[in-house]
Steps between C-alpha positions, in 0.01 A plus 500: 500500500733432161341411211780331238453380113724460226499858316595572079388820438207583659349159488512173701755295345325138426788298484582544886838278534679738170378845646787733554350753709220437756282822630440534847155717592510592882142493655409695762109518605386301194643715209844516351743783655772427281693284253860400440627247217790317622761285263496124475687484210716222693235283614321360261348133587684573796251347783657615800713774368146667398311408857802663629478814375112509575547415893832799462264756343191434732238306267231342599272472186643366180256530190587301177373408165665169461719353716645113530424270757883539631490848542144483642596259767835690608289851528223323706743294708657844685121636513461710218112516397538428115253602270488372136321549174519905518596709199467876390654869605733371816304777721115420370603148606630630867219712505228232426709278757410732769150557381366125504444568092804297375402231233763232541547089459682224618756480166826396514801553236280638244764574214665207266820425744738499205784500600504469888406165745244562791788412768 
């Protein structure tokens, strides 16, 4: 199993649709066997372009801080599990993931959205 979630150094990026590097933790009997950070630098609020990359790279978890409903809806509608509200050292957070321990919420966009539109 791939765990993914947007990555700036070290730590889970919060704003999910801006992030310009996701990490990707592979899983192999419930612990992490290794890591890679891959670029998004071109996809940001890019719906599809994002799920795309996911579904290429073998994802099946996706773990955010805040995320909009569009981007939500686009990652759930291809089958990712989504899983929102998470913050902290990108690893703890995969870690705690695979432990049952992770403290998360149901939060959307949780930053001030100057600037952008929730397309």
């Amino acid at each position: 199993m791939k765990i993914a979630m947007p990555y700036n150094h070290g730590r889970l990026n919060e704003h999910f649709g801006i992030s310009q590097e996701f990490v990707v933790f592979n899983v192999e009997d419930g612990k992490i066997n290794g890591k890679q950070v891959i670029s998004s630098s071109t996809l940001q609020h890019n719906h599809g372009g994002l799920a795309d990359l996911f579904t290429r790279e073998g994802v099946k978890v996706i773990i955010a801080g805040g995320i909009g409903p569009p981007m939500l809806n686009a990652l759930q509608s291809v089958g990712f599990e989504v899983v929102t509200g998470a913050s902290g050292d990108a690893e703890k957070v995969a870690s705690d993931f695979l432990s049952g321990q992770l403290a998360t919420s149901s939060i959307g966009c949780n930053h001030a959205c100057n600037g952008h539109e929730h397309l």
